[in-house]
N, C-alpha and C positions, 0 to 999 in steps of 0.2 A: 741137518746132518747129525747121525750119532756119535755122543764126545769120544768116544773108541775110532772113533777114523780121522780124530784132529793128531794132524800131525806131530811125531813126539817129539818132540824139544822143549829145555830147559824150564823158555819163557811159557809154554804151553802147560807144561807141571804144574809151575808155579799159579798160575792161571787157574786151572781146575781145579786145584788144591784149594786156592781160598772161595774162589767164586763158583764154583760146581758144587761146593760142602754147603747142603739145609741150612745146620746148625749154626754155621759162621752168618748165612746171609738172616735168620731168625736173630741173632743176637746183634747185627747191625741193624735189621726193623726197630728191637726195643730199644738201641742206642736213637733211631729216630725219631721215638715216642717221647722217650725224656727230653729233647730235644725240643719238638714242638709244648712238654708242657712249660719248659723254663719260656718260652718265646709267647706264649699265654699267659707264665705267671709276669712275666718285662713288661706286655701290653698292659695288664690291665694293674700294675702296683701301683701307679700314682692315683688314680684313680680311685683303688680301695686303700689306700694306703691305711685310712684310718680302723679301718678292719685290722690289718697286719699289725698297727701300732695298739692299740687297746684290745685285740681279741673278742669285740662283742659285736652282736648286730642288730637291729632295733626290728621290729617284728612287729605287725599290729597297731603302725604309726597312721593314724586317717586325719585329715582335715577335709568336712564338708561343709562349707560355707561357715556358721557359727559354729558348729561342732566339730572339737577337735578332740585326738587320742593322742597323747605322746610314748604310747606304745610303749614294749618292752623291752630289755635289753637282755639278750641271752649271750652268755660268756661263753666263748666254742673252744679258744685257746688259750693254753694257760701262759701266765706273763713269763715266763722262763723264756718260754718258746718265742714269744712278738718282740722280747729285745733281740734273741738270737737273729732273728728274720732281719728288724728293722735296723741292727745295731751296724749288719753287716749287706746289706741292699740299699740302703741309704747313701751313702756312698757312690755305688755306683749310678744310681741315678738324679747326684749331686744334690741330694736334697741334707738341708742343715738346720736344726732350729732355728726359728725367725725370730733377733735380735729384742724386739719390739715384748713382743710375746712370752718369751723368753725372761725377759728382765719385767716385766708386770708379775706374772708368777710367783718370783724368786722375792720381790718385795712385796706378797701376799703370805709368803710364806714367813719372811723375819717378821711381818703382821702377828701371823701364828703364834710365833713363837715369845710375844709380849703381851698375851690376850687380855693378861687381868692387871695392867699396867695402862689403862687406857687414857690415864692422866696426865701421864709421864709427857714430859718435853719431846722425847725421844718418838713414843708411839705415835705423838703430834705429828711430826715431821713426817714418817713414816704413810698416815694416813692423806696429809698432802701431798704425798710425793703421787699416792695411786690414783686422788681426782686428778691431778697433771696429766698423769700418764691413762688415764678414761679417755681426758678428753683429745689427746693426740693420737687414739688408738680411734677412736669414732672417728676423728676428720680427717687422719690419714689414711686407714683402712689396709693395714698391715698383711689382712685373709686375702688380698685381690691376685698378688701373684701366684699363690697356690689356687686360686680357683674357687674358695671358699669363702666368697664374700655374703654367701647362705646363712654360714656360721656367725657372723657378727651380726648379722639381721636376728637372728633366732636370741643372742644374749641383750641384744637392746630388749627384745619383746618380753625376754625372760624379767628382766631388770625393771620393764615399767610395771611387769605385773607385779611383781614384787613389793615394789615400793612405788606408791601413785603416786604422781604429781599432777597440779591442775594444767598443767602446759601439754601433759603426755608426751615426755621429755627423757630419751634416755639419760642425756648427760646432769637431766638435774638430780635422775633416780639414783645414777654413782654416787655424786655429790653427796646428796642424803646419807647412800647406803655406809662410804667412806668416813665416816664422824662417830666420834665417842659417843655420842650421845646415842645414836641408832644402835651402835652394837652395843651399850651398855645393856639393854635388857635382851635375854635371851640369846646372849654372845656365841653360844658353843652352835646353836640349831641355824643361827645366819650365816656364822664362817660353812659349815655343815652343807648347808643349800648354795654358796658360793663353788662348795668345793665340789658339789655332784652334781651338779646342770651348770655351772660356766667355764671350772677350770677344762672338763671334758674338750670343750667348745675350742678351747686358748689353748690346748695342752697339743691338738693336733694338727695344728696351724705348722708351717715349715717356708725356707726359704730356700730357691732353687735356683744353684747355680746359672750362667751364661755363658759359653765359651765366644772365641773369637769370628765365629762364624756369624752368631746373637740368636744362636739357638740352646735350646735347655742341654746341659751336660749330660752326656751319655755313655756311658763304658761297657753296654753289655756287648758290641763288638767285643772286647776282650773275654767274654763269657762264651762267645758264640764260635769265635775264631778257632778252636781246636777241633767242633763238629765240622765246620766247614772244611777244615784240611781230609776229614776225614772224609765227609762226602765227596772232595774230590778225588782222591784217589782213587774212590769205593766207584763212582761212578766213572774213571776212564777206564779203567780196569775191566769194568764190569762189561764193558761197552766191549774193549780191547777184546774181550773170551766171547762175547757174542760174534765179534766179525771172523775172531781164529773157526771160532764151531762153524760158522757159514761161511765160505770160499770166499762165495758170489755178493757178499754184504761186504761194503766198506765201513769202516771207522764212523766215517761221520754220518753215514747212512743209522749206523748201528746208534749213533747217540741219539739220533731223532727220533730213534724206538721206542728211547726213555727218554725222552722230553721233560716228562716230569720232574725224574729228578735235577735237572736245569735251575728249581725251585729253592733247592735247596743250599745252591752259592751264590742267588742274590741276596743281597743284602736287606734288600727293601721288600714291603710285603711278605713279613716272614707267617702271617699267618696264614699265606696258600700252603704252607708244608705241608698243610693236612690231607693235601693231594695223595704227596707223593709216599707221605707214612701210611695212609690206607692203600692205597696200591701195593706196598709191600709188607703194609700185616697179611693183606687176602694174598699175595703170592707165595709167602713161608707159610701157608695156612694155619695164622694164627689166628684168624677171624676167617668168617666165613661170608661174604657178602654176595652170595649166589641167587640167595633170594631178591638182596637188593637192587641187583645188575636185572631181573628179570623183572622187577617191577618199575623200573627203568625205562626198561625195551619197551613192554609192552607200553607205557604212558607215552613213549614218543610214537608205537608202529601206532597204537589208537588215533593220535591226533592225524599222522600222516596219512590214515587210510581213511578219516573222515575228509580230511581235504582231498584227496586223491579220486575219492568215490564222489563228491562233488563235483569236483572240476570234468572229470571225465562223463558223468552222466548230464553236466550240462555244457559241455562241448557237443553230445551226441545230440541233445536236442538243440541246440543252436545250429548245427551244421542243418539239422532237417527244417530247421526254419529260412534258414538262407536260400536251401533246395526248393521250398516251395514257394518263396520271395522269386526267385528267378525263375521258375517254371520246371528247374530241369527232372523233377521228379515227374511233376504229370507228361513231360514229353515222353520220357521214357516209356510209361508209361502209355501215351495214344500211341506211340510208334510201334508199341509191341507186336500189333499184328501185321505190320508192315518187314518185317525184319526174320532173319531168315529164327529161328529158334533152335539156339545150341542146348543138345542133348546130351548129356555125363553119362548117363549108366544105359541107355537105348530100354528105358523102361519109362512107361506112362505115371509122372507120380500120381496123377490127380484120379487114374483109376485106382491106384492103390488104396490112397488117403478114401475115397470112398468106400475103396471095399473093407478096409478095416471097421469106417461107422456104419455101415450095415450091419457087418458081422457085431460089433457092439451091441448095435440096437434090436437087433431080432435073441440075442443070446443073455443079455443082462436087462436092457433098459425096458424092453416092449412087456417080457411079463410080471416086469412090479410095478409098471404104470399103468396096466390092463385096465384091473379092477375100477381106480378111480379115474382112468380115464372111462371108460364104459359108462359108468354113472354120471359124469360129466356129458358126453355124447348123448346119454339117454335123457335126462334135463334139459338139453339148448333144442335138441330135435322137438320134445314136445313140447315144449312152450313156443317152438315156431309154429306147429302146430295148431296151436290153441287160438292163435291169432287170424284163422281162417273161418270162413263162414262157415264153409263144408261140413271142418270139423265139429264147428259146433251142433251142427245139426246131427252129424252120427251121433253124439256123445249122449243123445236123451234115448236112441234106441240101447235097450235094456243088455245090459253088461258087455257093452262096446267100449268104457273106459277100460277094464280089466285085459282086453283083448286089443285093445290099441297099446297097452305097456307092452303085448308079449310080441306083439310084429316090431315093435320100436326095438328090443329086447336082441330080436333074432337078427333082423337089418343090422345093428350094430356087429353081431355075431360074426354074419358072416364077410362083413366089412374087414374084422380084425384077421378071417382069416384069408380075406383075397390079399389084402396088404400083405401079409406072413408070406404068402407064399409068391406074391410079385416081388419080393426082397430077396428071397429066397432064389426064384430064376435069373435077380440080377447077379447073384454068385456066382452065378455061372459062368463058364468062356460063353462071349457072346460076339462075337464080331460085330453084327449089326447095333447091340447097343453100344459096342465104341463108338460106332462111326456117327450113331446118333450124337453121344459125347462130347465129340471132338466136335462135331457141329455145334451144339450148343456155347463150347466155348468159343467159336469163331465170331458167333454172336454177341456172345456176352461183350467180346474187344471192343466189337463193331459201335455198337450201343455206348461202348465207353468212349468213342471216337467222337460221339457225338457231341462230346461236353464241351469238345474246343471251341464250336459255334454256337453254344447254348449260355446261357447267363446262370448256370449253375456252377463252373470253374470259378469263380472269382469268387464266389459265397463260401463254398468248398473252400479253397485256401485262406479266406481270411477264417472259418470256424475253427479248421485243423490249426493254425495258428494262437488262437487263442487257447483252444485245449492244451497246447503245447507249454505256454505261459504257464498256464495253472497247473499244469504238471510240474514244472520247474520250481514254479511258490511251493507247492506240498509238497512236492518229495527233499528239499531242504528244509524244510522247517521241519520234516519230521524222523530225516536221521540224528539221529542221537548217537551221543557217544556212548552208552548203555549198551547199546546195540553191537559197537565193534569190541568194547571190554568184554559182550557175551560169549560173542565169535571167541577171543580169545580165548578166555576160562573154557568152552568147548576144547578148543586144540589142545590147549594143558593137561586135558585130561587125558584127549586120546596119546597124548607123548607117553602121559606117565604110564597110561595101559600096554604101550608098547614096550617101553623099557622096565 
């Protein structure tokens, strides 16, 4: 119904006011857009977290068998920006530096900050404190609740290649690396190599809350909670103006029209929105997805009308196999001349059907197969010919071959022209050759009648039978889906020529 005949009142204003206005329903799509991307960047943050926290991503990393790449690292965001992110989404998805990792660091760092003091009592301690803490970070495995038990693999391998040992031994390679003695030469390039392939490793390790349920802590409910008011209002409302515009639609009739947006007050499975945000970019047409809807159709009418066009053309041969398993086609069949014979139009077809191939064959087919039927006819006549005594015996009186070509020649002649014109009187109204006709088909039954006491019926239906099979095997094996995609692309065309 046109919204000019919904009746006027208040709530009806109001109604067409928000939900009849484009622009209001366009700037609730892009509120759904940002919507699903925050619920894209939630799913997938812990996951890249380490993206979000350092801003790089390593590019061109291969390991095949002995040959490895440790690839490159391109910086995409600048560190301003990954505290902003991380300083303030952390948080919400209860994640905290891990204790462990945390304080290994931090006493790599007062390391630092004694570098050329390696003698001292102090730097002593300091260096034993980090074998301690090596070897409770190897046997406890601190990385496992984040998920990053990868990362401690990678700093063992880093560590033994570093520094050999004959055991091939991370915690001896610490050991080593941890000692005056090892950092005394070349002090600045080993803290250097610590600090750029392992603190990486330790630095994005995290520990992740548990609430009382003993699930990981999650607050982007409280992130999501203000869209979701929004989509409900947006969709009873919206619903509410759909069943006011149509009488005859109820409310809940009208909500199941948008089903979709359903999608967007569960809570769970927030990545289906992507349903119901594309349904409503292509309806504020802000995208256009006309093409995609018709490449759609057409992939499903394709598959339906190759199963449709099978199942139907081998129903049709199945039925006629069954027909001629029971008999009931040849009965009909022998019965036919027994039975009276209903007439539609009180016209003879079968003199039709003939009169039209004569009229063919005397107007198109008889004078472009004249010639080389002629020559053929004049070929088989003398080479029967030839196989006679007779003839051999004329063929030595003297230019009787030349003159047996030109009677063979004329016989043929006038052959083409008694047929032409006994074809020609069959054109004609002829009463007598109906009735000849009609005779002939009486016989023709008659003779078919024959077959129910003869030992050719049962030959007969097991050959038609088998033909029927191998119809069945090739004509599925050789429809193709090519074939109804063409069909299509044909109709496409003729639409677009129509419109």
């Amino acid at each position: 119904m046109n919204p000019n005949l919904v009746k006027k009142t208040p709530v009806n204003f109001l109604l067409k006011l928000w939900f009849g206005n484009l622009w209001i329903s366009r700037t609730v799509a892009i509120i759904a857009s940002v919507n699903l991307l925050l619920v894209v960047f939630d799913l997938s943050y812990v996951s890249w977290r380490d993206f979000w926290f350092l801003g790089k991503v390593r590019v061109l990393a291969i390991q095949l068998g002995w040959f490895k790449n440790e690839g490159i690292n391109l910086k995409i965001l600048p560190e301003s920006l990954t505290k902003i992110i991380t300083q303030n989404y952390d948080p919400i998805k209860g994640i905290e530096p891990h204790r462990e990792t945390e304080a290994y660091l931090k006493t790599v760092s007062q390391l630092e900050a004694n570098l050329y003091q390696l003698d001292s009592p102090y730097v002593a301690k300091i260096l034993e404190r980090l074998r301690q803490e090596t070897v409770e970070m190897i046997q406890t495995n601190p990385f496992q609740l984040a998920n990053k038990s990868g990362n401690l693999e990678r700093i063992k391998n880093l560590m033994r290649k570093k520094v050999p040992n004959p055991n091939n031994s991370a915690q001896q390679s610490f050991r080593i690396f941890w000692t005056p003695d090892y950092l005394r030469e070349d002090t600045v390039s080993k803290i250097n190599f610590f600090n750029s392939r392992i603190k990486p490793l330790m630095v994005t390790n995290f520990f992740r809350r548990i609430d009382e349920n003993g699930n990981f802590t999650d607050y982007f409910n409280l992130i999501d909670f203000p869209f979701f008011v929004l989509f409900l209002v947006d969709f009873l409302g919206r619903t509410l103006y759909t069943s006011r515009l149509n009488p005859g639609v109820k409310w809940r009739v009208a909500m199941l029209w948008r089903w979709y947006d359903i999608l967007f007050l569960i809570p769970y499975f927030r990545i289906l929105r992507v349903i119901p945000v594309t349904v409503r970019l292509n309806e504020t047409k802000l995208i256009n997805l006309e093409l995609v809807q018709r490449e759609i159709i057409h992939g499903l009418v394709s598959a339906i009308a190759i199963e449709m066009t099978e199942v139907i053309i081998l129903r049709v041969i199945n039925r006629l196999e069954e027909s001629i398993e029971e008999g009931s086609v040849f009965e009909k069949l022998l019965q036919s001349s027994s039975k009276e014979y209903i007439d539609l139009n009180g016209r003879d077809e079968m003199k039709e059907i003939l009169t039209l191939i004569l009229q063919f064959t005397l107007g198109t087919v008889l004078p472009k197969v004249r010639p080389d039927l002629q020559i053929l006819l004049e070929y088989t006549i003398q080479k029967s010919l030839q196989n006679t005594s007779l003839y051999k015996q004329l063929q030595l009186l003297p230019g009787f071959e030349r003159l047996g070509k030109k009677v063979v020649a004329e016989i043929i002649d006038n052959l083409f022209v008694l047929v032409s014109a006994n074809l020609k009187n069959m054109l004609k109204e002829d009463l007598l050759f109906e009735t000849y006709l009609k005779n002939v088909q009486v016989s023709l039954f008659k003779s078919i009648a024959t077959l129910e006491s003869d030992q050719t019926l049962p030959q007969l239906k097991h050959w038609i039978k088998v033909l029927l099979q191998e119809i069945k095997i090739n004509y599925t094996n050789s429809l193709k889906d090519q074939e109804i995609k063409q069909f299509l692309v044909e109709r496409n065309a003729i639409v677009n020529q129509d419109n």
